[in-house]
C-alpha positions in Angstrom: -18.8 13.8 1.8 -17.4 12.0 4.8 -15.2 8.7 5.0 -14.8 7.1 8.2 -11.3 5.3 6.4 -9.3 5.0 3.7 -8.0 2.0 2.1 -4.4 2.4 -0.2 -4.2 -0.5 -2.5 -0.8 -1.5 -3.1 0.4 -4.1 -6.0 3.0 -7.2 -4.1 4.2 -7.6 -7.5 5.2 -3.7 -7.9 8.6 -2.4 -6.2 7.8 0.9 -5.9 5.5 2.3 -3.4 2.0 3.5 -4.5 2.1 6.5 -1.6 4.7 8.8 -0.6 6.2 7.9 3.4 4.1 9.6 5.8 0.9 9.9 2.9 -1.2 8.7 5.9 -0.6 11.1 8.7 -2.8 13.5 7.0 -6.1 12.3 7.5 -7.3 12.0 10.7 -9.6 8.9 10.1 -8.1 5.2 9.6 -5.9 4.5 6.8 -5.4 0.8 5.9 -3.0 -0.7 3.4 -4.2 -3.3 1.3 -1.8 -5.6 -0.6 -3.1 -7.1 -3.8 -1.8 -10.2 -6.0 -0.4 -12.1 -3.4 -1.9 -15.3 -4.3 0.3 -15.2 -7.6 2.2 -18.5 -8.3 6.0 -18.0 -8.9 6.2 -14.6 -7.1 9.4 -13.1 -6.4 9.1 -10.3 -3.9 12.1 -7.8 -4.0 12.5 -5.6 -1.0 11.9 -2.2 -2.0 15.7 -0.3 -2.1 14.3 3.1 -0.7 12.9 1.2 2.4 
């Protein structure tokens, strides 16, 4: 099976990562981040601390 990209979902209301740093080097096809839930009323994003 071939992909010609991946796609790494992450949650906006989650403050941890979902994929260890450098996760995407790996593959040598497109990676794309995808941020989900940001349409949620009343968020509070919180920078990550590790970041």
């Amino acid at each position: 099976m071939d992909a010609d990209a991946i796609f790494v979902v992450q949650d906006s209301t989650s403050s941890k990562p979902t994929t260890p740093p450098g996760f995407a080097e790996m593959f040598n096809i497109p990676v794309y981040g995808i941020i989900s839930k940001v349409d949620l009323r009343n968020l509070t994003y919180k920078k990550p601390q590790n970041i």
